[in-house]
Each structure stands twice: as C-alpha cells, then as structure tokens.
C-alpha positions in Angstrom: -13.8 -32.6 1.5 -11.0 -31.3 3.3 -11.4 -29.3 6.3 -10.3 -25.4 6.3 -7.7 -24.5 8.4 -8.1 -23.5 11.8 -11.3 -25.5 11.5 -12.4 -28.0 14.6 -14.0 -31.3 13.6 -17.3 -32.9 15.0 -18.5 -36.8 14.7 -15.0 -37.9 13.2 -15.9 -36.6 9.3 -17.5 -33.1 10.1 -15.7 -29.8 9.7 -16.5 -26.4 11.5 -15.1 -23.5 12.4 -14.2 -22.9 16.1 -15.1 -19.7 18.8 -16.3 -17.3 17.1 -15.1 -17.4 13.4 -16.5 -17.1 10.3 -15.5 -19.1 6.9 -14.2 -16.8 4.6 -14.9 -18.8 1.2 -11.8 -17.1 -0.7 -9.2 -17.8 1.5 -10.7 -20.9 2.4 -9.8 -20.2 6.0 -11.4 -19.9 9.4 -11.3 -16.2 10.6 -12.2 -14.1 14.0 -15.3 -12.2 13.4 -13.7 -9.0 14.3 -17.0 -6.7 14.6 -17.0 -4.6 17.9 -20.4 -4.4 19.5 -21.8 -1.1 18.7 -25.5 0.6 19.3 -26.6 4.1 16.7 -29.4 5.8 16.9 -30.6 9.0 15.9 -30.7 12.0 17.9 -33.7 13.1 16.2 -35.4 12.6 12.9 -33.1 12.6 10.1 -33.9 12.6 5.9 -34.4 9.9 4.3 -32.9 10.2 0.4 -30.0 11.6 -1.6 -29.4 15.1 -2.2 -27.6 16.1 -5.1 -25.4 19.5 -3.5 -24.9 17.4 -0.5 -23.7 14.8 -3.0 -21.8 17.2 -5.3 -20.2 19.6 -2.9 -19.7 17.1 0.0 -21.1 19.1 2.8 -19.9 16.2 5.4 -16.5 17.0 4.8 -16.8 20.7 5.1 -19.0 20.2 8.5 -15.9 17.4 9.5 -13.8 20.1 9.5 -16.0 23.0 10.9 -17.1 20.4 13.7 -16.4 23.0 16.6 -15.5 26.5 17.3 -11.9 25.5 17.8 -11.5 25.8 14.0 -12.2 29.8 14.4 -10.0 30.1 17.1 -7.4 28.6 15.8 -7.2 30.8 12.5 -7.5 34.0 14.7 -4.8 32.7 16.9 -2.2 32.1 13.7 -3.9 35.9 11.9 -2.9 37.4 15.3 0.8 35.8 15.2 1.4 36.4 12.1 0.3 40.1 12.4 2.1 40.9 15.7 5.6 38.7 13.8 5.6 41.1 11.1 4.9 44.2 13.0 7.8 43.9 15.7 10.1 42.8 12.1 9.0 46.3 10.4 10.3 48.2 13.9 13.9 47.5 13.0 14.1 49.0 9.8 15.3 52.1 9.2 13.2 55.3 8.2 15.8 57.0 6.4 14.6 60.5 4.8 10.4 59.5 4.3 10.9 58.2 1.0 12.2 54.2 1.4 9.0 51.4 1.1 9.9 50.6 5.1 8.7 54.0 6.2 5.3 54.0 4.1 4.1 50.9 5.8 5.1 51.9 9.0 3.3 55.2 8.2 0.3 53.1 7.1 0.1 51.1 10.6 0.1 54.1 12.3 -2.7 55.2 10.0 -4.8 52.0 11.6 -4.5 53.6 15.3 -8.6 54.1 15.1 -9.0 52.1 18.5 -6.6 53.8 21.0 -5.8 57.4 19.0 -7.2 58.9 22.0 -6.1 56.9 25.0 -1.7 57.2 24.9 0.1 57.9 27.7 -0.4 61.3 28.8 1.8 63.0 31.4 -0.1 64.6 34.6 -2.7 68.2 33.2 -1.9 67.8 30.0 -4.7 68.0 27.4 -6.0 64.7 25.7 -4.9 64.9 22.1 -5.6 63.1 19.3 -2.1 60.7 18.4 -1.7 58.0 15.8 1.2 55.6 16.7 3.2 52.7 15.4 2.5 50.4 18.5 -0.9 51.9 18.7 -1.8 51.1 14.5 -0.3 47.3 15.5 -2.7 47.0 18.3 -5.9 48.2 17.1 -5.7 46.1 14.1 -4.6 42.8 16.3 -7.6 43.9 18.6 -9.8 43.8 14.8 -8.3 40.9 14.2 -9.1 39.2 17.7 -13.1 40.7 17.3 -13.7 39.3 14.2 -12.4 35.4 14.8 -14.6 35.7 18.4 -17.7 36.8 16.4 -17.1 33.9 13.3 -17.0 31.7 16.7 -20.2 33.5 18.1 -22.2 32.9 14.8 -21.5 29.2 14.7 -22.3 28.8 18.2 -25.3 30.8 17.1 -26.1 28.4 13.8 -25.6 25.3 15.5 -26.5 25.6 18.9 -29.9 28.4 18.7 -32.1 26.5 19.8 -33.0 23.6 22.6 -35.0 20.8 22.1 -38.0 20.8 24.9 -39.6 17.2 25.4 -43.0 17.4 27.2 -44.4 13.4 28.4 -48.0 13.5 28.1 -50.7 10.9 28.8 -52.1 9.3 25.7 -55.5 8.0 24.9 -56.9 5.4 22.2 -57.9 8.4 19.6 -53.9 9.9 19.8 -52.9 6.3 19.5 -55.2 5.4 16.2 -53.5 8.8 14.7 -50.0 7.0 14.2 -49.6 5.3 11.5 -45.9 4.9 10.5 -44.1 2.1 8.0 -41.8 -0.2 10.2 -39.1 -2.1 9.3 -36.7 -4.2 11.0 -34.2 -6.3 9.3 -32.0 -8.6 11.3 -28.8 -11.0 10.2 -27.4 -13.9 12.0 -23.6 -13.3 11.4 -22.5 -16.8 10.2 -22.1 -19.2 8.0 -25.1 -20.5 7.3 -28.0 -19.4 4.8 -31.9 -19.1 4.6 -32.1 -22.3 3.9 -31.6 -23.3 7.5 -34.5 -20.9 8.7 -37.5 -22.8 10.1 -40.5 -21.9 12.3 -41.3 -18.1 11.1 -44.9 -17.0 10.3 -46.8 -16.3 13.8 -46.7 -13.5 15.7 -47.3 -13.2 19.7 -49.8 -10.3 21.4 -50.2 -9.1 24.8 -48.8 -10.1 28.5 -48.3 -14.0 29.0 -50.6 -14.9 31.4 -53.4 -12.7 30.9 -56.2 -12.8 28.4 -54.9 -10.2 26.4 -52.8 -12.7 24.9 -53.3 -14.2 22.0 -51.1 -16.5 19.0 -51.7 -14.9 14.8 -50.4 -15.2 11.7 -47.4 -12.8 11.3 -49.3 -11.7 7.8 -51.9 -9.8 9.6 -49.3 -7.5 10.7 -47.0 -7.1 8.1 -44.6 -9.4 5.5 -41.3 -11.2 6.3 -38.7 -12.1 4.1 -35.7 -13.5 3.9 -32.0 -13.1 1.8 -28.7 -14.3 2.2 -26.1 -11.9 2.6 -22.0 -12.3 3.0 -22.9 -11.8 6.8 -25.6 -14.6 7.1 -29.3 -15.0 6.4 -31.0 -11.9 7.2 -34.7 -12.1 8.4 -36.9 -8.5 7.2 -40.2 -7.9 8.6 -42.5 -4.6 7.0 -45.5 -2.8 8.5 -46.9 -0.1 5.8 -48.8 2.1 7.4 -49.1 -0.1 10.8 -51.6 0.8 13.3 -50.0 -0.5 16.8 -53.0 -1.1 19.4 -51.1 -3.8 21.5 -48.1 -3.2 24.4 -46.3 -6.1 23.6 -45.5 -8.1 20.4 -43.7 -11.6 19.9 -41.8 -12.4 16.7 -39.7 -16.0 16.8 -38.0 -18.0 14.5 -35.0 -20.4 14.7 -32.4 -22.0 12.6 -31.5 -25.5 12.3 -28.7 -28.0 11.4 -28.5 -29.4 7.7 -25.6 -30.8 6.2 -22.5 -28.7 5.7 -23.9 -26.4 7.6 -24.4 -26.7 11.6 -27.3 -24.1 13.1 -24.7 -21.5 15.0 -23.9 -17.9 14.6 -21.1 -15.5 16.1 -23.3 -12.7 16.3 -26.3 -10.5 15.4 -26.8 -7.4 13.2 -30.0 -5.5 13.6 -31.7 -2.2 12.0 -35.1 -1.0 13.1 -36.4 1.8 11.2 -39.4 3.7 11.6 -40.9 6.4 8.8 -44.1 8.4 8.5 -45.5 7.4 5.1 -47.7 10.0 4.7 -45.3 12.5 5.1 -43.6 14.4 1.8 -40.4 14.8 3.5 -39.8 11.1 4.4 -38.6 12.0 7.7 -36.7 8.5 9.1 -36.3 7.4 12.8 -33.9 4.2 12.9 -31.8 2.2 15.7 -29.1 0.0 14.2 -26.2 -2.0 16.3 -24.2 -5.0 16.1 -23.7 -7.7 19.2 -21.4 -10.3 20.0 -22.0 -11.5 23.7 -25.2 -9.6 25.2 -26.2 -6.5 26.4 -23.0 -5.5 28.5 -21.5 -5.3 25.0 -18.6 -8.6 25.9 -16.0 -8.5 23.1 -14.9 -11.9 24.1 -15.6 -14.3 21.2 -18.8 -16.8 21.4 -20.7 -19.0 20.0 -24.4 -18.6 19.9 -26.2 -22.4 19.9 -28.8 -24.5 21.8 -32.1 -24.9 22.4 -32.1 -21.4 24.6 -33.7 -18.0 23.2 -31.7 -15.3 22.3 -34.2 -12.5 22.9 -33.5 -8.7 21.4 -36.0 -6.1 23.4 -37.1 -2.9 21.8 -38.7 0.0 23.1 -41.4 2.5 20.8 -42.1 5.8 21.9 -44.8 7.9 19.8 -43.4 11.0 19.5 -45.1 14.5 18.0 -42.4 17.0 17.3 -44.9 20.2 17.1 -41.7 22.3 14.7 -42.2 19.8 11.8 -46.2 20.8 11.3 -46.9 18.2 14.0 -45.4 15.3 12.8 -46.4 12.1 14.2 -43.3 9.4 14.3 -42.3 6.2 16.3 -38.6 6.3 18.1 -37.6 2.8 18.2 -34.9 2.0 20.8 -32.6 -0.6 21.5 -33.3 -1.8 25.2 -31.6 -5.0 26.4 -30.3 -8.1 24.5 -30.6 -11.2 26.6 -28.2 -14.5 24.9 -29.7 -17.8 25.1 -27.2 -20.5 24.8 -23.6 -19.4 24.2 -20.3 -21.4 24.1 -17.1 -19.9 24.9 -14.6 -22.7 24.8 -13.7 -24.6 22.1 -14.5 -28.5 23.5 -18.0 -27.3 24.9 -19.2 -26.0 21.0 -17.3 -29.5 19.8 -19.6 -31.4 22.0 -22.6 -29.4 20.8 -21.8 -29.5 17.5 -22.1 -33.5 18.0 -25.5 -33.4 19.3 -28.6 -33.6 17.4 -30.7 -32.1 20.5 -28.5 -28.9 20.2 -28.7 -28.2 16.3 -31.1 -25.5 16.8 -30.4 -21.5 17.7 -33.3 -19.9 18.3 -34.4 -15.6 17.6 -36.9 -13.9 19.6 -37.7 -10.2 18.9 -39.8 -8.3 21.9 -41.2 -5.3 20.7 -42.9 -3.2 23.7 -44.9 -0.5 22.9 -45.2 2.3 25.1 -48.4 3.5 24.4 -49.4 5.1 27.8 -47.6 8.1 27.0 -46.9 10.4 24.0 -43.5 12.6 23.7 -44.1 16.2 22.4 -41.3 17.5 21.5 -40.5 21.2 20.3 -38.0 24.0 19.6 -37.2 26.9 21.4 -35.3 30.2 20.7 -32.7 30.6 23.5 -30.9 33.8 22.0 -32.8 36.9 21.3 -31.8 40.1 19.9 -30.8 41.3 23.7 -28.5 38.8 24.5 -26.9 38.4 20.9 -25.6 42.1 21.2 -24.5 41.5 25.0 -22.7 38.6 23.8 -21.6 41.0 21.0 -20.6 44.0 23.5 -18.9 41.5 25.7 -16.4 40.6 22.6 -15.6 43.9 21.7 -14.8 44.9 25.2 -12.1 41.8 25.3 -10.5 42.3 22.5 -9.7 46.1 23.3 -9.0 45.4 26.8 -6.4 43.1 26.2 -4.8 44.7 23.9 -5.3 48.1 25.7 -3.5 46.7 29.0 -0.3 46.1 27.1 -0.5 49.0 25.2 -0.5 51.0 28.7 2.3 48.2 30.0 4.7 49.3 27.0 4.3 53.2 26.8 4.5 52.9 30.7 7.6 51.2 30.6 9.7 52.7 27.5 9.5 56.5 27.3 10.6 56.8 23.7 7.4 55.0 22.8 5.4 57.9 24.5 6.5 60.5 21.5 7.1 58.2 18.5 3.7 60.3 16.3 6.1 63.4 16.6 9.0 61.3 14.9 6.8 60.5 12.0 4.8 63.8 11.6 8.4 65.7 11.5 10.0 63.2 9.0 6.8 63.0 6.5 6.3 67.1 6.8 10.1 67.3 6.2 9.7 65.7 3.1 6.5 67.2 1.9 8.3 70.7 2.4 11.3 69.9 0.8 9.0 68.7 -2.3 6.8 71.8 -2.5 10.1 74.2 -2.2 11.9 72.7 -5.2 8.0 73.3 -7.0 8.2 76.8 -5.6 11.8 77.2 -6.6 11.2 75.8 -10.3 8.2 78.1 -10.3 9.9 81.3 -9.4 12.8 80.5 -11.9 11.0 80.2 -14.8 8.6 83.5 -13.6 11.2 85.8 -13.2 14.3 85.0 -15.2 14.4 84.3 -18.7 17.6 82.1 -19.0 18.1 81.2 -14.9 16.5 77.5 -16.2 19.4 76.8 -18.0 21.8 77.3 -14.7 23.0 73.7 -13.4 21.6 74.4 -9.8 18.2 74.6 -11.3 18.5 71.0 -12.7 18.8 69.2 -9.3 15.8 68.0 -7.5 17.1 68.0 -4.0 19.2 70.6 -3.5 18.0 73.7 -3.4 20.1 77.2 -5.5 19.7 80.5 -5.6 17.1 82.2 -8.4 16.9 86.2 -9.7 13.6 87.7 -9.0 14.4 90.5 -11.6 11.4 91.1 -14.1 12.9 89.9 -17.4 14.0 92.8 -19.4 13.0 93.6 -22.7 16.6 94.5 -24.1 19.2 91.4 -24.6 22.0 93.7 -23.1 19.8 94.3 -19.8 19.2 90.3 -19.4 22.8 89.5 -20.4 23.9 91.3 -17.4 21.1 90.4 -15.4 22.1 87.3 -16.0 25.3 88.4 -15.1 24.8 89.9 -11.8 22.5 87.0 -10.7 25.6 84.8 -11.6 27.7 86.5 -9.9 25.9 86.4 -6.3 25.1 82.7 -6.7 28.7 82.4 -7.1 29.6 84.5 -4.1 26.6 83.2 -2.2 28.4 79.5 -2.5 31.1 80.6 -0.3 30.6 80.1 3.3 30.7 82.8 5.6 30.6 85.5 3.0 27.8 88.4 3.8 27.5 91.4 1.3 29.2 94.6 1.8 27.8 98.4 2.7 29.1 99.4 -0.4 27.8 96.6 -3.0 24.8 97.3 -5.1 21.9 95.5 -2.8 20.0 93.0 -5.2 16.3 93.2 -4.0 14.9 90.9 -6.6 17.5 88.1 -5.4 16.7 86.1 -2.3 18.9 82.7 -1.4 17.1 79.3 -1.3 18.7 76.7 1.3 17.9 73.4 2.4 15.0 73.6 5.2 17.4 72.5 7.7 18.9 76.0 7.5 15.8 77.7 7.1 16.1 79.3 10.6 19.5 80.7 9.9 18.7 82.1 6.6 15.7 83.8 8.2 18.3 85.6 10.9 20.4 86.2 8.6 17.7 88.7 6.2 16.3 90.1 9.4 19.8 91.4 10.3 20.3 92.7 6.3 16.9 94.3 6.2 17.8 96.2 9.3 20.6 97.3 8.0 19.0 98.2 5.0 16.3 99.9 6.5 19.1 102.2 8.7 20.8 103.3 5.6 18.1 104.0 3.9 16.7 106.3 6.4 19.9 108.4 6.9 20.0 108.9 3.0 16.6 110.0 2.8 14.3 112.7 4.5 11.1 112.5 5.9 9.6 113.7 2.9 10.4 110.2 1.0 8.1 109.1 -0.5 9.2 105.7 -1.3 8.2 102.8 2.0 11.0 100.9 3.3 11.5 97.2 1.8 9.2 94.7 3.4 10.1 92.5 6.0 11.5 89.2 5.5 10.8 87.4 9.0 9.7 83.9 8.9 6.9 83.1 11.2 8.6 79.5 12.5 6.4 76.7 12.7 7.2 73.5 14.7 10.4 73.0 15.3 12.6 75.0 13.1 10.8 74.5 9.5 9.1 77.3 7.5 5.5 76.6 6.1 5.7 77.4 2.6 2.6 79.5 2.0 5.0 82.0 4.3 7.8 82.0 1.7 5.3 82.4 -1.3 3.7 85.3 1.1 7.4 87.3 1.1 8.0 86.4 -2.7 4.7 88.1 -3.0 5.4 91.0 -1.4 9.0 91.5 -3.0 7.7 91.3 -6.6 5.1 94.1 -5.6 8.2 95.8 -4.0 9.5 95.6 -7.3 6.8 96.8 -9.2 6.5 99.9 -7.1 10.1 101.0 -7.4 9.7 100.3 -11.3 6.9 102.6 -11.3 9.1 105.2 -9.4 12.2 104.7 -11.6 10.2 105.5 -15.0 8.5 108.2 -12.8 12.2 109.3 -12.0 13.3 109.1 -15.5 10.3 111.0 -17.6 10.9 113.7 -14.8 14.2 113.5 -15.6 14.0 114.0 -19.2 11.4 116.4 -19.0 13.9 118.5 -17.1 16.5 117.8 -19.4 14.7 118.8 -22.5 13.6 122.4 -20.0 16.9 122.9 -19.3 17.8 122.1 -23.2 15.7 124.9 -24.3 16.1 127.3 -21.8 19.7 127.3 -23.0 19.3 127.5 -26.4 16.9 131.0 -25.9 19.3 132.4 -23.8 22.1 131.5 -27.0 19.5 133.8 -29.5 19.0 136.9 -26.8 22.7 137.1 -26.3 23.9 137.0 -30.1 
C-alpha cells in the first residue's frame, strides 16, 4: 500500500504518520491534531437530563445575552439619549397661538415636572411655589428613566448573585464515609490512530500506599466494569462504579497498548471525562471533570508523540462533599490534579527510530485515583441581602438619579435667566386660548338668547374673531325687531370704525355691549368705565332725588393676570345688564298704563265738562 502524504516511513515498507498527526481516512492524508489542551469542571453540581422549555425556548441564548449588568446599562444609556435628543429638538419649534401639535407635547413634558416642581430657581425671600417647566418635565423623566435601568441592574445582581456559597472542611469518620455511595464513571480516549484492538493488560486494579501493607493487587470486577469502543478519536477505555462504596485512599487502574500490523502503539494525546452522580437521588444531580492534553500538565501546545515503555500517569483528586441546601446531598467532586507523560517524542527522527523498535511498541495508561477521605466538605448557602440593605441599595439609586439630574437643572436656570420664567410663558399662551374659546361660546350664547335674527349676521359666523351682539329682549311685534335689528346694525356698523365713541345726543343702547379680541379687553374695559360715568352724570342732572329708578350698573372688569378678563366676570356684567333691562321694562309698562290711565281721566273729564256747558 502506498503511504499517505506527509507520512514518515519505518523499517523500509512501513508507513506512519509523523509529530503529532493523526490519519484522516477521507482525505487519506496525515494532519496536525489541532486540539488545545483544555481542563472543565463544574462549579457546583449541575442537572443531569434534557428539559423540554430549556430545549424549546433556548434559555442559553437568552442568559448569553443577559450575561452581565452591562446589558441594562446599556439600554438606559441609549433610552436616556434618545430622550434628552428629542427634547432639546422639540425646544426649537415654535408655539404659535396654543393650538399647533408642537405646543401640546411641549405642554405634556412640562406636565412630567413631578420630581423638581418644587425646587426652581428662586430669587432671594421669595415664597416656594409650585412650577411645572419644560427643562424641568425633560429632567424628571430622564431621572425616571435613569432609576428604572439601575433598579433592572439591581434585580439581576440580586437574581444572580443573592447568595454565597460557604464551604465548611470537617473531619470525617468511617460511618460519614460508608454514607457515600455515588455511580462513577470515567471514560478515557487515546487520540490516535489505533483501535481497541491494540489494548492489552486491563482487568486488575491497585489498593493502598506502595510499600505498606495496605497494599494489595484485585480484579478490576470487584470494583466496577470496563469497556472498551472505538471512536473517530481512538480507542476509548470506560470504567463504571454503581453505587460504589470507596473505603481505600488510593486506587491503581493500568493498561497499555501495543504494536500490531498497520497500526504502531502511539497516540498524540489524551481525552478524559470523570463523572460522578448520586444514584439515589431523583434529581440526578451530576459532578464531572473533563479536559483534553497534549504534552503534560503545564498544558505544552507543542506537538508530541506519546510512546515507550514509560507510564503516562493521570492523577485525580475526590472530595466528599454534603451540600446541606439540596436536603443534604451527599456527592463526590472529582478533580483533575496533575498529568505526569511517560515517554514522549518531539522530533521527527527520534519517533522514526522508535517506531523501528520492537522494545518500544508499547504506550502505557496509568489512572491514580486518590481519595481524600480524611475530610468532608459541607457546603451551604447563605442570604447576603436582606430587606434592609435591598431598600438602601434602593434609596441610594433614587438619590443618584435625581442628583444628577438636579445639579444641571440648577447649572442651567443658574446660568440662562429666561429659563427661570418659561411656566408663565405657557400658562399665559394655554389660558389665552382657553379664553378666547369660552368667549366665542359666550358670544354664540348671548346671540341666540337675546336676538332673534343677530345669528344670521356674518360676524356671528366666524370662530375667531369676535363682533358685536344686541342684548335687546326679542320683541313680540315684527316691526319692533325689524328695527331692532336695525339699530343693532347700525352700531356694529359704527362700532367698526376706529376711533369713533357715541355722542351726548345719540339714543344710548343699554342692551348693546361690544365684544373684542382679549387682547383689547383692557381698553374696552376703560373705555365703558369712562361712558358709564358719563352716563351716570347725565342722568343725575336730569333727574331729582326723588327718582326712583338706580343708576345702570357698573361695567368695571376686575383684571386678572396680566391684562386678560376671566369670563365668569363678563357673564357676571351680562347678568346684571339683562336684570337692568328687565327693571326698566317693568318701569316703562308702569310708565305707560299710568300714562293711559291719565289719558283716558283726562278723556273724560273733557267730555263732562262738553255736556255742563251745552
């Protein structure tokens, strides 16, 4: 047969493969055993067995990416950016008249000033007030924001990390040693080319401390079974121990491989798993070293060759261990303690002269289990965060997230003065427009309570600007609200023209009052004090002090911030003017019966005074 390539040769017709390479059958080539030396072993006892949510909903990827807190903080850090980015966008647009989408959400973030409504900049004596700003609504949430991704971080520290593990060494005796009885199992492969076929020597088993009497040579069956199965890694040797009392410190296991034709007795490498379980228990709880080695214990990478007549002896350590939080289960930690190589070539002629050596067709195995049965490791869990220290750890979160956010606040209002007053700006613009809103209700209302046909007027079709209305009752006589309709026609007309007041002489129109925009509320209110003075003069030089009839009312507007009117004070004076009304009407048909009644005297006093004299 041909020789693979790469391949060295050995007595003139035999082929193998050189420093550490493997035969790979497909490629019928000679390849680096590319394996890094690596030791695993559990941290504490794990499950053995499939789960079907872990299967289904793959919880390793979701705790992949939840590995660390760094996860939390880096969402709260993008929420906060994001937040602060479209806060400082919203401050350049424009507010316009209350009514544009721009100024509602920037109404609605000062609306969120719940942390700091209290704590604005204040000039020196002045009394703390309650204020609701935009910078102030940005901040509190950004401080919510902040809170909440420290306390998601808090809770997994607190899921993950609530507990410590406390190990307590104790000494043992032979009744705590009797009480373990766990299923071992150690399988270990010989990473070549050959198979079981080249195993020899197997089936004996080594006790106690050479030299002393303790130890003794038996058959490897009256500790457990062996078997053994070829793998694509090499021949792979398992030993089992069901329910397997240990009462010795030491044990002994060797076997060794030898040359047969086609196949020389050499290996790159070793592959190990030692696995220890409680077989009483329900919940299969595993212990388990595994690790792979290529050129002893200080874990060499270089590539070798393992063959000769020298031992290549794998130590392991057993610890009985109690862990008191699983109902006081009893379980062996194996551990991986020191791999010592027998004979191992590392160039290329040495392993050819080797290879062409019968002496040297051999590579001897020796596991060296030590049981450490002098002690016993208790180990338990206990509760490092109680009820006290999770609120600290709360308190302490809140009080950085509104501390930071609280400094800059202060920095900002500090700095920029127009920040200091920014509430007033909205509370003026959104009363502005809730004013202007109920006046054109009140307006409508008025219209259609007084008039009969004022709805039909064009200035009582717009929405936004405001026109003058009669207050006249309606009349019962088409004529009377023709001209009513008239006269009230007449003085919207002449009201329109700016600068025009009414004249001493021109019939006064009680029931008529001019609506204007609120941002000439102030002027209109001067304006019908001065009239009603004058009124109120003429009036009392035409009558005596036997009148009977009050003066009008007055028509002063009690201002409220700034120069706007509150409404309820305008209904008030309509109020007031229709009862005005009513009690003139009352004195008018008062007026008038007296008036005919007089009339109708005076009509037949005349008409007697006709008969005496003819």
């Amino acid at each position: 047969m041909s020789c693979p390539r790469d391949a060295i040769t050995y007595n003139a017709t035999r082929c193998a493969c050189g420093i550490g390479q493997l035969l790979n059958r497909s490629s019928g080539t000679c390849e680096l055993f590319g394996w890094s030396s690596t030791i695993s072993t559990d941290k504490d006892v794990s499950y053995k067995g499939i789960s079907f949510a872990e299967t289904l909903f793959a919880f390793d990827r979701i705790k992949k990416f939840t590995q660390s807190q760094a996860v939390f903080l880096e969402a709260t850090l993008v929420m906060l950016l994001s937040w602060l980015l479209f806060c400082f966008c919203l401050r350049f647009t424009k507010l316009g008249d209350g009514r544009n989408i721009w100024f509602n959400l920037r109404w609605w973030i000062t609306r969120l000033d719940f942390f700091f409504s209290t704590r604005h900049w204040l000039d020196d004596q002045n009394v703390v007030k309650k204020r609701k700003t935009e910078l102030g609504g940005t901040f509190s949430f950004a401080s919510l924001i902040v809170f909440i991704g420290l306390f998601a971080a808090l809770l997994y520290q607190i899921i993950t990390k609530r507990t410590i593990e406390v190990h307590n060494v104790r000494a043992t005796g032979s009744p705590d040693l009797i009480s373990f009885e766990n299923d071992l199992e150690f399988n270990i492969t010989a990473v070549s080319d050959m198979s079981c076929s080249n195993l020899r020597g197997i089936g004996n088993v080594v006790t106690g401390n050479p030299g002393f009497s303790e130890f003794k040579v038996a058959s490897l069956s009256s500790l457990g079974n062996y078997t053994c199965r070829n793998t694509t890694s090499g021949p792979t040797v398992n030993f089992k121990c069901v329910r397997c009392r240990l009462t010795n410190d030491y044990i002994y296991i060797s076997w060794h491989f030898v040359d047969i034709p086609g196949s020389p007795a050499a290996a790159v490498g070793f592959q190990f798993n030692f696995t220890s379980k409680n077989g009483a228990d329900k919940k299969k709880h595993v212990s388990f070293v595994s690790g792979i080695l290529r050129n002893g214990s200080i874990l060499d990478e270089r590539p070798v060759t393992f063959r000769g007549n020298e031992g290549n002896i794998m130590k392991f350590n057993l610890f009985p261990r109690i862990y008191h939080h699983l109902e006081d289960l009893k379980l062996i930690q194996p551990l991986f303690h020191e791999f010592i190589p027998g004979s191992v070539y590392r160039e290329t002629a040495q392993l050819q002269a080797s290879l062409g050596r019968s002496t040297d067709g051999i590579l001897n195995t020796t596991l060296f289990i030590n049981y450490l049965s002098s002690y016993i490791v208790e180990i338990d869990h206990e509760n490092i965060l109680g009820p006290v220290s999770f609120l600290a750890d709360l308190g302490g979160l809140y009080c950085i997230s509104i501390g930071i956010f609280f400094y800059i606040l202060v920095q900002c209002e500090y700095r920029i003065k127009k920040l200091r007053n920014e509430d007033t700006v909205f509370r003026r613009i959104r009363k502005r427009r809730k004013a202007l809103d109920h006046w054109d209700k009140l307006r409508r209302y008025v219209a259609y309570t007084y008039d009969c046909r004022i709805l039909g007027d064009d200035a009582i079709k717009t929405t936004k600007v405001s026109a003058l209305c009669g207050l006249a009752k309606p009349s019962t006589s088409p004529s009377e609200c023709g001209s009513s309709r008239t006269n009230v026609q007449h003085f919207i007309m002449s009201a329109k023209k700016p600068g025009l007041s009414i004249e001493k002489n021109a019939t006064p129109q009680p029931a008529s009052i001019e609506m204007r925009p609120l941002d000439s509320a102030s002027s209109l209110a001067h304006g019908a004090n001065i009239s009603e003075k004058k009124s109120i003069s003429q009036s009392s030089q035409s009558h005596n002090s036997d009148d009977i009839i009050p003066p009008p009312p007055s028509m002063e507007f009690s201002e409220g911030s700034g120069s706007e009117v509150d409404a309820v004070d305008i209904k008030k004076k309509f109020q007031l003017l229709y009862d005005y009304n009513v009690l003139l009407r009352e004195k008018l048909l008062d007026t008038h019966s007296l008036l005919n009644a007089l009339g109708a005297k005076a009509s037949s006093s005349s008409s007697s005074t006709t008969r005496h004299s003819a």
